[in-house]
C-alpha positions in Angstrom: 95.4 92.6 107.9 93.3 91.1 105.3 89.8 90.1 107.3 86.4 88.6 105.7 83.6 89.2 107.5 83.2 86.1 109.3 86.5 85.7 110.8 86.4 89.5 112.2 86.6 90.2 116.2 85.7 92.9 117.8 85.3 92.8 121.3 87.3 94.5 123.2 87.8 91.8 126.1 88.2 89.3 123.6 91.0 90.5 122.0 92.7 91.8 125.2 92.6 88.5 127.1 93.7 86.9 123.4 96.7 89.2 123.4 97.5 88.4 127.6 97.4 84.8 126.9 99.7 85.0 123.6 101.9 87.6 124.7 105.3 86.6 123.0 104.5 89.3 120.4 106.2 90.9 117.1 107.1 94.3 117.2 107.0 95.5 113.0 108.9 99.1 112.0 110.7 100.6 109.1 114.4 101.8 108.5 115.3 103.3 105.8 112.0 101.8 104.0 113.2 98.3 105.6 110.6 96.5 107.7 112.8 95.1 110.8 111.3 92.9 113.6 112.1 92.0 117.0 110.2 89.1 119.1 109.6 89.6 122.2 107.0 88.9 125.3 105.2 92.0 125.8 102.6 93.6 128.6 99.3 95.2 128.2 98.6 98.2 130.7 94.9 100.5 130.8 95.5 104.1 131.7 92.1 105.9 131.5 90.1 104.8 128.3 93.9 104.2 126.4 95.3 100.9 126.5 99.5 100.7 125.9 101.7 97.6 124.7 104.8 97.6 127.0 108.1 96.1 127.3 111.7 96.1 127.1 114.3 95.0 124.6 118.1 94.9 124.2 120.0 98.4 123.9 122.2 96.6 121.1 119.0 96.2 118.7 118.9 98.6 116.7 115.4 98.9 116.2 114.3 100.7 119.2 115.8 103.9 117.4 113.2 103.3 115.0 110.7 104.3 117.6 111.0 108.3 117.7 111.0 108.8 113.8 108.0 105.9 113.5 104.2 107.8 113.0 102.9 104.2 113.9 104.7 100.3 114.7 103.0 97.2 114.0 102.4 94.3 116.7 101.3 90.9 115.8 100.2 88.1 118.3 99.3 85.6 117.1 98.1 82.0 118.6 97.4 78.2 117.6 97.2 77.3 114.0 96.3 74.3 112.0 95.9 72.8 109.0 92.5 72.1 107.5 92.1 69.3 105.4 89.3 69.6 102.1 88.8 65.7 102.7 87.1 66.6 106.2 84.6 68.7 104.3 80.9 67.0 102.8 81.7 68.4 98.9 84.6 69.0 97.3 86.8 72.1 98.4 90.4 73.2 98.4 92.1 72.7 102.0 93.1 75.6 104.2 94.5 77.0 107.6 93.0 77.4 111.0 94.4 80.5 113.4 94.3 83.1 115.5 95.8 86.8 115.2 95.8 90.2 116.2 97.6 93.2 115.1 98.0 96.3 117.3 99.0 99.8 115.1 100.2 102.2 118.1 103.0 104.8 118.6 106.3 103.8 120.7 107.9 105.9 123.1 110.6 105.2 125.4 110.3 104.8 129.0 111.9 106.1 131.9 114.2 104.4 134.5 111.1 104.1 137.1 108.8 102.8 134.2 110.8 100.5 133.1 111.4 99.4 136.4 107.6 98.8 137.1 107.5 97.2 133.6 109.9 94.8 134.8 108.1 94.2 137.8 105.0 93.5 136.5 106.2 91.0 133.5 108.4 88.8 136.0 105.1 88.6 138.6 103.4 87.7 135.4 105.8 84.6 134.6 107.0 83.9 138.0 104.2 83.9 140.6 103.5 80.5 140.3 107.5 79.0 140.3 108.0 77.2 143.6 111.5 79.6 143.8 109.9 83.0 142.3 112.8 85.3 141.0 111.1 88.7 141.8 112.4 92.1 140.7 112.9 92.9 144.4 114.9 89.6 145.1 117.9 90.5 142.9 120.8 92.7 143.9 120.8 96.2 143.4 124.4 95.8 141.5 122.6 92.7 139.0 119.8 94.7 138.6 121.6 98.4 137.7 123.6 96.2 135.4 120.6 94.9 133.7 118.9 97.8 133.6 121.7 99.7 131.4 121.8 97.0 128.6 117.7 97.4 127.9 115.6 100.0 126.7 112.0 100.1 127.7 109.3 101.4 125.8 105.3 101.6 125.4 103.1 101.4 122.8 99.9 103.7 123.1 97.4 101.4 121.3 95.5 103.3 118.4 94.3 100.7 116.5 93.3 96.7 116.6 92.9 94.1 114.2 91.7 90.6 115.2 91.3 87.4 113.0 89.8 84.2 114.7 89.7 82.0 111.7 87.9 79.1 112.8 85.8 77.3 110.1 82.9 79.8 110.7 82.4 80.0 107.0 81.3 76.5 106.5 78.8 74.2 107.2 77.5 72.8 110.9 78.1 69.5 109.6 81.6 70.4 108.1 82.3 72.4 111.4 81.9 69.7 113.5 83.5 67.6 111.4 87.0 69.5 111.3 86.6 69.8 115.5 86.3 65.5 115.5 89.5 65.7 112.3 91.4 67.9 114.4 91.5 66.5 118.0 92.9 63.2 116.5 95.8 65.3 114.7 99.4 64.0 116.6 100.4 68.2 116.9 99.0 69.8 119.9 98.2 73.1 118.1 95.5 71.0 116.0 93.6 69.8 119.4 93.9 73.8 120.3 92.4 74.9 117.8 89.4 72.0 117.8 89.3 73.1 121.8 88.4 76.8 120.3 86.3 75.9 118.0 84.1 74.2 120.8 84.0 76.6 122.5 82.8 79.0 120.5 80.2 76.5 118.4 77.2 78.4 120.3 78.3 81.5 118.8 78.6 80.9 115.1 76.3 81.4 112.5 76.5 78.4 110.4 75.7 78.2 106.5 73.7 75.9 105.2 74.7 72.4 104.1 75.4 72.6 100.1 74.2 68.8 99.8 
């Protein structure tokens, strides 16, 4: 991924708790020299100093076959976006796009029945702990659950490389930043006032250039 310099992240704990809280993810490989992709939401687990993607997907997609012959597999997360209008900047400028995204490069292995089994377990505790009626792993029936389990494949992801882009208007001016923050939170689509929420947030940490007027 394509990353100027003032758009790069690199903490660790950043990214990570980006990637928890935008876990629907894109998992990237190649057959045959054809990139195929498969969406899905996806765990992080630490073992040691290694960090793995995990998760499960459909025995019918072909892709997981991809996995054993694959040196590496792409996964993208990716969060808010929005449209940046030239008109909200103090000289004239061509408009642009506001966003968040991380890839992950890391090789995919399958799991075994008990992994994927805790993989399971942690992912619905994850999405279910605060239902009023929590569907559990250990709530369903033995017979649902072995017939589940045989039309999934799990698999991890041991993390080898990380790629994070916050594009956030950090390349322009304190007068044009703050401008775009008061453009955005009056935008109709949600995503805009995300992304105006982020960029307040992280106003005390960017090093703004100087005004060109």
């Amino acid at each position: 991924m394509y990353i100027p310099k003032y758009y790069k992240v690199t903490n660790p704990k950043e990214i990570w708790d980006f990637v928890q809280k935008n876990s629907f993810g894109t998992i990237i490989t190649t057959k045959q020299s054809r990139p195929i992709a498969t969406h899905l939401p996806l765990g992080i687990t630490k073992k040691g100093e290694d960090y793995y993607i995990t998760g499960h997907i459909a025995y019918g997609n072909p892709q997981w076959r991809t996995f054993e012959n694959s040196e590496e597999v792409l996964v993208m997360f990716q969060g808010p976006h929005a449209y940046i209008s030239s008109s909200w900047y103090e000289v004239e400028e061509v408009p642009t796009w506001n966003y968040q995204a991380v890839h992950v490069y890391g090789k995919a292995s399958i799991l075994e029945r008990d992994e994927l089994v805790d993989e399971l377990t942690i992912m619905l505790e994850k999405y279910e702990k605060n239902r009023e009626n929590p569907v559990l792993l250990d709530k369903l029936s033995p017979d649902l659950l072995e017939s589940e389990l045989k039309g999934i494949v799990g698999f991890k992801i041991k993390v080898n490389e990380i790629q994070a882009s916050y594009k956030l208007s950090q390349n322009r001016s304190e007068k044009d930043y703050n401008h775009i923050i008061d453009n955005l939170q009056k935008e109709k689509d949600p995503q805009s006032k995300q992304i105006a929420e982020l960029m307040e947030k992280r106003l005390e940490h960017v090093s703004f250039k100087e005004s060109k007027k």
